[in-house]
KOLMIRO-865028 format. One record per residue: residue in three letters; residue number from 1; x, y, z of N, C-alpha, C in turn. Coordinates in Angstrom, 3 decimals. Layout:
BEGIN
   res     n      neast     nnorth        nup     caeast    canorth       caup      ceast     cnorth        cup
   Ala   NUM          X          Y          Z          X          Y          Z          X          Y          Z
...
***
This chain:
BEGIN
   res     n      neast     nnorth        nup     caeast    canorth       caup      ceast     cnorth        cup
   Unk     1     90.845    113.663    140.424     91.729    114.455    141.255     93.056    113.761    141.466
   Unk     2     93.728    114.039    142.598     95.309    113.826    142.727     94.848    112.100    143.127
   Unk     3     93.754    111.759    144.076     93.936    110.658    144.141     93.310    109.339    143.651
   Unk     4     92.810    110.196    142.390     93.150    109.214    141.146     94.061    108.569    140.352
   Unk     5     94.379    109.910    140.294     95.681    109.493    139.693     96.632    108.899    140.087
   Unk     6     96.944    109.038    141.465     97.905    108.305    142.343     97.270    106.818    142.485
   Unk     7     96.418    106.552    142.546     95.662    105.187    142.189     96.145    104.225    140.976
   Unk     8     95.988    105.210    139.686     96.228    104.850    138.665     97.286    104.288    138.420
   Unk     9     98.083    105.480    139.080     99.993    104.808    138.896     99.720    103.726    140.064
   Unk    10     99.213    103.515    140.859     99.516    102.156    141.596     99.300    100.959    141.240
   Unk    11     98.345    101.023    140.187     97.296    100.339    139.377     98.283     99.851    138.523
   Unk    12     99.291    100.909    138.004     99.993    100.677    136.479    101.240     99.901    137.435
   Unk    13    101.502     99.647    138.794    103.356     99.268    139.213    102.666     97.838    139.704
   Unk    14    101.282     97.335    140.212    101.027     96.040    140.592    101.387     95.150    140.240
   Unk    15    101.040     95.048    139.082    101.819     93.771    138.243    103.136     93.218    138.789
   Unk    16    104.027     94.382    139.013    105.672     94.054    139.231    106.265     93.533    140.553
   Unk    17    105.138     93.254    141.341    104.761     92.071    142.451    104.924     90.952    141.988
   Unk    18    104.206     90.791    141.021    104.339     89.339    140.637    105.376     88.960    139.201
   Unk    19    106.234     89.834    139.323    107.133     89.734    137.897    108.530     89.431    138.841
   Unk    20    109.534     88.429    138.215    110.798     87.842    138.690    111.483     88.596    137.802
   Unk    21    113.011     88.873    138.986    114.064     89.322    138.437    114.299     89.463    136.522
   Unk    22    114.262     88.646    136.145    114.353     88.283    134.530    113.508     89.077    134.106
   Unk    23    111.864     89.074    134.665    111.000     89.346    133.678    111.042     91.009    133.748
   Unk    24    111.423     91.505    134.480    111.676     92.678    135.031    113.210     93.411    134.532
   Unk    25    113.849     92.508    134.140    115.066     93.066    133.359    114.653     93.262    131.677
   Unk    26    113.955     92.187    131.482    113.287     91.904    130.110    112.300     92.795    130.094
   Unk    27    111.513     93.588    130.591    110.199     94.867    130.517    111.316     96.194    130.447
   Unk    28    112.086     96.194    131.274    113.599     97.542    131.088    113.713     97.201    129.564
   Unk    29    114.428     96.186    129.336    114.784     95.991    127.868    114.124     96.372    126.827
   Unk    30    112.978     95.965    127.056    112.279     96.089    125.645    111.455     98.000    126.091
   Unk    31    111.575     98.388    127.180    111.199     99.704    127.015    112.222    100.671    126.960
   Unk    32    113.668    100.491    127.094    114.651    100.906    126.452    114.938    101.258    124.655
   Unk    33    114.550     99.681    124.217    114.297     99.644    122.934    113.162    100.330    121.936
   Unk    34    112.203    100.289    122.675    111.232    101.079    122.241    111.485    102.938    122.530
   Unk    35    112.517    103.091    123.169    113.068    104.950    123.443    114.134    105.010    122.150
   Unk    36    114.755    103.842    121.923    115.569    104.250    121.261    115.285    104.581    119.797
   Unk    37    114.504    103.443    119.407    113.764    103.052    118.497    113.021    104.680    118.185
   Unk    38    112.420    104.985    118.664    111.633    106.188    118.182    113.077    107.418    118.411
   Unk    39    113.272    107.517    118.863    114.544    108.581    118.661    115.031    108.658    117.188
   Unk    40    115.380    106.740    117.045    116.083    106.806    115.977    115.044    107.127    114.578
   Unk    41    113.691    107.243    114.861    112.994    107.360    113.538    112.398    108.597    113.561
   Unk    42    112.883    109.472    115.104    112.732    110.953    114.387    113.685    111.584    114.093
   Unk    43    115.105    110.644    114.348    116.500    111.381    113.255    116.345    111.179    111.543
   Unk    44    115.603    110.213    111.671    115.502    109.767    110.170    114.808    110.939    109.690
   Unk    45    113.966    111.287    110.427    112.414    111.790    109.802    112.686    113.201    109.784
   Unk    46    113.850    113.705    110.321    114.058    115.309    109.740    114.950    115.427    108.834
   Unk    47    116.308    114.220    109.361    117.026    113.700    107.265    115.809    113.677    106.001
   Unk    48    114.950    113.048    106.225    113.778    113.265    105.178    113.334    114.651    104.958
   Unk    49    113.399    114.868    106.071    112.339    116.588    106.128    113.499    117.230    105.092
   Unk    50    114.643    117.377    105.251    116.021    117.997    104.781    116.213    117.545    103.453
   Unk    51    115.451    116.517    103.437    115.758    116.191    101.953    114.572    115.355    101.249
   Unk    52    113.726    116.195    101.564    112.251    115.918    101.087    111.970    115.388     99.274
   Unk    53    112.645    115.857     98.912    112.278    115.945     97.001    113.133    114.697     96.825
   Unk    54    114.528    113.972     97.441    114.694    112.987     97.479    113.675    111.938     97.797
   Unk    55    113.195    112.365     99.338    112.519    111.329     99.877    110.884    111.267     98.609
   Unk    56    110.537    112.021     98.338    109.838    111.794     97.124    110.037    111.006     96.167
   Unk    57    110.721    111.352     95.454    111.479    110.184     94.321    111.259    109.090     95.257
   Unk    58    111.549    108.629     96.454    111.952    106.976     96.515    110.358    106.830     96.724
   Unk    59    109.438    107.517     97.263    108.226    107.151     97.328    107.556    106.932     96.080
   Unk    60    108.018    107.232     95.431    107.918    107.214     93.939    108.173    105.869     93.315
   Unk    61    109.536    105.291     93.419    110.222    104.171     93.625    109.572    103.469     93.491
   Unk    62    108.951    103.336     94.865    108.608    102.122     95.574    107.155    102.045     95.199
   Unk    63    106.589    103.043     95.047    104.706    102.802     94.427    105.148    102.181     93.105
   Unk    64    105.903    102.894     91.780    105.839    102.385     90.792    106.444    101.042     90.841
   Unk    65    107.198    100.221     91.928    107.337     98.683     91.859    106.705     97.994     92.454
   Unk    66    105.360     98.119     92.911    104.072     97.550     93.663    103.251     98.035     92.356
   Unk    67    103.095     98.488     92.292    102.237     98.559     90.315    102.633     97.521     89.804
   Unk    68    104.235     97.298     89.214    104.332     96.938     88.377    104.182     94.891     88.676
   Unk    69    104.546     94.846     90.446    104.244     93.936     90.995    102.530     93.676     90.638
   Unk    70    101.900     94.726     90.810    100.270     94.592     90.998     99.476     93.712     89.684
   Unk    71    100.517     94.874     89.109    100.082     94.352     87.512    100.044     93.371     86.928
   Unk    72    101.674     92.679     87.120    101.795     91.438     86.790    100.963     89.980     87.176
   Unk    73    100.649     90.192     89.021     99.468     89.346     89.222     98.058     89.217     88.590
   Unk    74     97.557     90.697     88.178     96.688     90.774     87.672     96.750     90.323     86.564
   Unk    75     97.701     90.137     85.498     97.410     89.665     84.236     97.689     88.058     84.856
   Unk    76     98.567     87.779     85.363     98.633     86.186     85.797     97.189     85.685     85.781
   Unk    77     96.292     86.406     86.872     95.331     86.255     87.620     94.127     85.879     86.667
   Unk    78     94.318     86.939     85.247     93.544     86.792     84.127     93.249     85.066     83.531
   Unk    79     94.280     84.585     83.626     94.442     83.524     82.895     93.305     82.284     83.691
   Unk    80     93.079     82.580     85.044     92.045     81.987     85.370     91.151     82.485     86.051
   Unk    81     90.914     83.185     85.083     89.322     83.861     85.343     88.156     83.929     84.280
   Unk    82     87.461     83.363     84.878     86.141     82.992     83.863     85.883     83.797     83.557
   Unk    83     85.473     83.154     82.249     84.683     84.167     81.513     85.471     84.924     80.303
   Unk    84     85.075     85.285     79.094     86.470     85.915     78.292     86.097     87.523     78.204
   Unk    85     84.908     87.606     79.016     84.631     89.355     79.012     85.683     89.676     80.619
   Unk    86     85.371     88.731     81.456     86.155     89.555     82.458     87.617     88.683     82.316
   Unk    87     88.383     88.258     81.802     89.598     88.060     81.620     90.314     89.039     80.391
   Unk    88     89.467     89.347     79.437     89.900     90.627     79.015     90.009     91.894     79.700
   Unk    89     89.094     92.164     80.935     88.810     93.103     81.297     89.976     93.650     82.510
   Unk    90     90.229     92.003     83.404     91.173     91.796     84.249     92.780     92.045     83.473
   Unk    91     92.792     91.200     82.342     94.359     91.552     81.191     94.702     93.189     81.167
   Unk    92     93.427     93.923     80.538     93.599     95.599     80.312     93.857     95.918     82.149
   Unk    93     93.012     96.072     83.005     93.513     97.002     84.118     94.736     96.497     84.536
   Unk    94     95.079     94.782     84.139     96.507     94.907     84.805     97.945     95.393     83.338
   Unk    95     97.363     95.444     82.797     97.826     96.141     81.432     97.756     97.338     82.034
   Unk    96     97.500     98.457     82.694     97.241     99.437     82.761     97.939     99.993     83.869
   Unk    97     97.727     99.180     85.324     98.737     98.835     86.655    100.297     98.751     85.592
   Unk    98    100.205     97.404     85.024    101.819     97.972     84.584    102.372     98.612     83.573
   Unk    99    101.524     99.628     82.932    102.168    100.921     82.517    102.236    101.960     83.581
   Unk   100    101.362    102.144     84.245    101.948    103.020     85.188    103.018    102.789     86.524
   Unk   101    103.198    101.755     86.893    104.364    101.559     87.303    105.280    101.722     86.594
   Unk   102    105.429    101.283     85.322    106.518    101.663     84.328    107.183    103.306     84.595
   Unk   103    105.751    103.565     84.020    106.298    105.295     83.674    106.483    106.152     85.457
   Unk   104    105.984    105.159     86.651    106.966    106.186     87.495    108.206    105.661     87.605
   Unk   105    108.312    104.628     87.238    109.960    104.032     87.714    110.875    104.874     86.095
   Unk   106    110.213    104.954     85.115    111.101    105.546     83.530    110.949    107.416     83.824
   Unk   107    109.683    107.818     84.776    110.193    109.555     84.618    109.781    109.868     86.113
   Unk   108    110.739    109.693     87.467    110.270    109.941     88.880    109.647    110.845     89.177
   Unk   109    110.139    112.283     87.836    109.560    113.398     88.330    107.791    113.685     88.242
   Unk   110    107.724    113.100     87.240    106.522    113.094     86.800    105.644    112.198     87.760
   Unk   111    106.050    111.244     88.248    105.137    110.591     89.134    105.146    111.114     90.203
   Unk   112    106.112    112.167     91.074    106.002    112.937     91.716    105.006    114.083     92.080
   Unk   113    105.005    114.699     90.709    103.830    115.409     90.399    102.818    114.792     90.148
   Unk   114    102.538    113.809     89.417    101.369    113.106     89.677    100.707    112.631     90.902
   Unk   115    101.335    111.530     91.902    100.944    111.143     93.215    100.675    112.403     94.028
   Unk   116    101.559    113.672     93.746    101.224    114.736     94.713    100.084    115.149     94.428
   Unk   117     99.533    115.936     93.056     98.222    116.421     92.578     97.257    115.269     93.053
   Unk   118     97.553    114.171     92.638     96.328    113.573     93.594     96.020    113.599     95.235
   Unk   119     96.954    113.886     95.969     96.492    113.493     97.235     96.374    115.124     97.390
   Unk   120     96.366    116.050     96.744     95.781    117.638     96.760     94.578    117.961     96.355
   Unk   121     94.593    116.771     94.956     92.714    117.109     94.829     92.110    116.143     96.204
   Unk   122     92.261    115.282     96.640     91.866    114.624     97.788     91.283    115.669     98.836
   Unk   123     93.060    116.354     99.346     92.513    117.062    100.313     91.505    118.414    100.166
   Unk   124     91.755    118.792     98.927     90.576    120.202     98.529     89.130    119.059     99.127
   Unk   125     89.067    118.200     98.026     87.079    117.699     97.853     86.979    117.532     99.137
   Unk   126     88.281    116.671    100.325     87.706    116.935    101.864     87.673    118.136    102.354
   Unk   127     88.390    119.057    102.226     88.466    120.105    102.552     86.115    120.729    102.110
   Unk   128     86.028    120.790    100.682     84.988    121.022    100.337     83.783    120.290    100.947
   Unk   129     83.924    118.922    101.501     82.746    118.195    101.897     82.482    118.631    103.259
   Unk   130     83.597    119.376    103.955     83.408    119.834    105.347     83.030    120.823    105.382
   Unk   131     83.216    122.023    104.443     82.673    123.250    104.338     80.845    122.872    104.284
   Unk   132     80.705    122.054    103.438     79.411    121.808    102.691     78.860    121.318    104.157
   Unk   133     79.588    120.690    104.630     78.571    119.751    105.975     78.623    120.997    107.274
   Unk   134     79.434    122.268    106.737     79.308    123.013    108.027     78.183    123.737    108.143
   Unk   135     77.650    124.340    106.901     76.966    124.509    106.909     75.156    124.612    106.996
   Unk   136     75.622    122.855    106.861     74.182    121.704    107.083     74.231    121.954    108.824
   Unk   137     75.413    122.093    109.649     75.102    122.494    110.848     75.390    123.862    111.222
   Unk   138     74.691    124.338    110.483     74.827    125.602    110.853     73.983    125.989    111.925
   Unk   139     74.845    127.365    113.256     73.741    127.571    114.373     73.660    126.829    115.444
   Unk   140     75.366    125.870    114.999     75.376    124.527    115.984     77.047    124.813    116.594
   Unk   141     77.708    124.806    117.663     78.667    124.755    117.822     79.807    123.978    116.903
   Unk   142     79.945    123.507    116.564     80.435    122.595    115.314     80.579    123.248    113.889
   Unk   143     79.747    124.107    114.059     79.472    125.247    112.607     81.156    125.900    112.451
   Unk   144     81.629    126.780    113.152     83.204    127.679    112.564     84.047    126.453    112.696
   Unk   145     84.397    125.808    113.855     85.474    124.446    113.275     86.044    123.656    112.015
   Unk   146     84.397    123.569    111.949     84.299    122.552    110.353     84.524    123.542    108.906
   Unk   147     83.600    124.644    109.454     84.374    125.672    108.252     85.845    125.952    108.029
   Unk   148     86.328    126.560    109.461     87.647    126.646    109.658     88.694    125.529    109.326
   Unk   149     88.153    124.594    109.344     88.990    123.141    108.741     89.277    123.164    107.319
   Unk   150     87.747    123.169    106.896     87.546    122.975    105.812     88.258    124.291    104.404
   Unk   151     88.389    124.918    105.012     88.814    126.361    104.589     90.446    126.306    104.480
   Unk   152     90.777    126.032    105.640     92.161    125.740    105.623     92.719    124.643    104.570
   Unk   153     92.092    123.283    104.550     92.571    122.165    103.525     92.133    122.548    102.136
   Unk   154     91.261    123.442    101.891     91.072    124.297    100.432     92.554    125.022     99.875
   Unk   155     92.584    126.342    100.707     93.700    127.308    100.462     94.682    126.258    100.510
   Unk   156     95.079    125.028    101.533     96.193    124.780    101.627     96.764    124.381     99.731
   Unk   157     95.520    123.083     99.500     95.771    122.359     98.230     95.716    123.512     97.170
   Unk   158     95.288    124.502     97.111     95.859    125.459     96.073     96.361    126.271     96.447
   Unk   159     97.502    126.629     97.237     98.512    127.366     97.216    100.004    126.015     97.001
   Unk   160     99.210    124.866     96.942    100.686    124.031     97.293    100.683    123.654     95.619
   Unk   161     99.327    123.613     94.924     99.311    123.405     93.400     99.846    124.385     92.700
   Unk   162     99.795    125.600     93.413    100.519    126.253     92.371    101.517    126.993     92.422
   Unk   163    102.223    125.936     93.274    103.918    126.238     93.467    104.655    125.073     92.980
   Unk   164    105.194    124.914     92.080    106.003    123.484     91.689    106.889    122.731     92.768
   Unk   165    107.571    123.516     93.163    108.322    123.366     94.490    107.679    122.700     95.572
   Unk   166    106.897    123.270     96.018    106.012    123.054     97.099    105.197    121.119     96.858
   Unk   167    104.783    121.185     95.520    104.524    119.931     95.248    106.013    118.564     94.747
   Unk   168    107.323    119.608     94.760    107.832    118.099     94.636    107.954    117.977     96.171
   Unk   169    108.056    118.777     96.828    108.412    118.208     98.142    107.495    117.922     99.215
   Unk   170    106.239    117.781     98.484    105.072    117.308     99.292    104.894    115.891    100.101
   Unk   171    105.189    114.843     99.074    105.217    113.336     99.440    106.251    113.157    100.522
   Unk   172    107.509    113.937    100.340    108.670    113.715    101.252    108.555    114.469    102.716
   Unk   173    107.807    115.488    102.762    107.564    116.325    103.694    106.419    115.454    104.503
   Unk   174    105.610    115.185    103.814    104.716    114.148    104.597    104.790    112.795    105.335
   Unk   175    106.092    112.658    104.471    106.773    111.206    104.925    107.852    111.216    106.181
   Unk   176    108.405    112.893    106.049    109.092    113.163    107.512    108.431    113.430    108.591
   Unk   177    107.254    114.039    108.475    106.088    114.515    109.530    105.588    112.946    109.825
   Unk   178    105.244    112.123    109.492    104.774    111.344    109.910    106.022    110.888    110.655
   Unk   179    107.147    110.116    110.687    108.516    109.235    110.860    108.140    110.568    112.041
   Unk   180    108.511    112.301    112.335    108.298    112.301    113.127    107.824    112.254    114.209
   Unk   181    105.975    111.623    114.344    105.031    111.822    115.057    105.249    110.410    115.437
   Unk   182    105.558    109.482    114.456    105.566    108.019    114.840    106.900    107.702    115.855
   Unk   183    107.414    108.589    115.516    108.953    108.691    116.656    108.921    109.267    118.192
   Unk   184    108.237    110.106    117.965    107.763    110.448    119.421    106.998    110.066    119.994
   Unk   185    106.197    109.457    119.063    104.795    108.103    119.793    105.731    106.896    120.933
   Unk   186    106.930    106.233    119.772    107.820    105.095    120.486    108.473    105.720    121.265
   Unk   187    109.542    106.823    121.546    109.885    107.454    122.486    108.827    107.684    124.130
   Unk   188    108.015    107.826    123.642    106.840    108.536    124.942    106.881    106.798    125.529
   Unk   189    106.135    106.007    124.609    106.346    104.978    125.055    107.131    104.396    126.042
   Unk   190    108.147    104.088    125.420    109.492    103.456    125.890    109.082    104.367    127.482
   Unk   191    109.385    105.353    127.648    109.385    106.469    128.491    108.414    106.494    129.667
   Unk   192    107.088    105.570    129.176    106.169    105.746    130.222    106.240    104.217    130.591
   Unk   193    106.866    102.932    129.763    106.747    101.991    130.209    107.857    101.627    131.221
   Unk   194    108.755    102.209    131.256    110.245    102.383    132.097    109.598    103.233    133.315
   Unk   195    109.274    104.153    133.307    108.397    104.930    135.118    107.338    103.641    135.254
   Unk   196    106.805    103.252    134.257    105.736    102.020    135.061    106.075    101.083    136.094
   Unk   197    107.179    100.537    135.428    107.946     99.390    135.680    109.134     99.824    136.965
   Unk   198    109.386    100.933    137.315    109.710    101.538    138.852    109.453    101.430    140.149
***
């Protein structure tokens, strides 16, 4: 009830009894920083949204130079590793890590479409394992949710496969939705640690 909660907030300002001038300018500070901070990464995060098929490509970028990083350790890695079945074996997959870093950094688009189709078949088979498990509870409150979930992440991954469009701007769209959720996370923050500290 109300006087819980009013508890709670009394609970959350105690501390600042025992906090000096400084330390109390320094808790403002850094919960200032933390408002701004998320502001500034949900301006970013609708520049992304706005320019999603860009922000793709660089996600693109940046996976195919952690491959090609990946790769290279891995063949390093080969050289001392016992055995000449698994140092061949270790040489090919990092042989393999750095061709595909190669070819997203030599054709972006294509790794675009690639990284996207994968995280679409992802979401269908989850989409499918929830349908499958809704039905194992079937007769159970939990039963239309899990369908309804599961139903939704189906249609979603094939209506987004078979729009070209829709899949270059998948990675980038996902990358603004997140920047924005993570932005309003630090905002709220900042926001509730500044009324704490009152």
């Amino acid at each position: 009830g109300k006087g819980r909660r009013d508890h709670a907030v009394r609970d959350l300002r105690l501390p600042d009894k025992h906090l000096t001038k400084e330390e109390l300018a320094m808790a403002m500070k850094i919960s200032t920083k933390y408002f701004w901070l998320g502001v500034l990464t949900m301006a970013l995060g609708v520049f992304v949204l706005f320019n999603a098929v860009i922000a793709s490509a660089a996600i693109v970028t940046v996976t195919g130079m952690f491959l090609l990083l990946g790769g290279a350790l891995q063949i390093a890695l080969g050289f001392w590793t016992e055995g000449r079945g698994n140092r061949i074996l270790t040489w090919c997959l990092g042989a393999l890590t750095l061709f595909l870093g190669w070819s997203f950094l030599a054709n972006p688009l294509a790794g675009i479409i690639s990284l996207s189709t994968f995280l679409l078949i992802l979401l269908a088979a989850s989409g499918i394992v929830q349908i499958l498990f809704a039905f194992r509870v079937k007769g159970t409150r939990f039963f239309w949710p899990l369908l309804l979930a599961g139903s939704v992440s189906v249609v979603l991954a094939i209506i987004v496969l078979s729009s070209p469009v829709a899949t270059l701007v998948l990675l980038g769209t996902l990358l603004g939705i997140q920047m924005l959720c993570s932005g309003a996370s630090l905002t709220m923050m900042g926001m509730f640690f500044k009324e704490a500290r009152q």
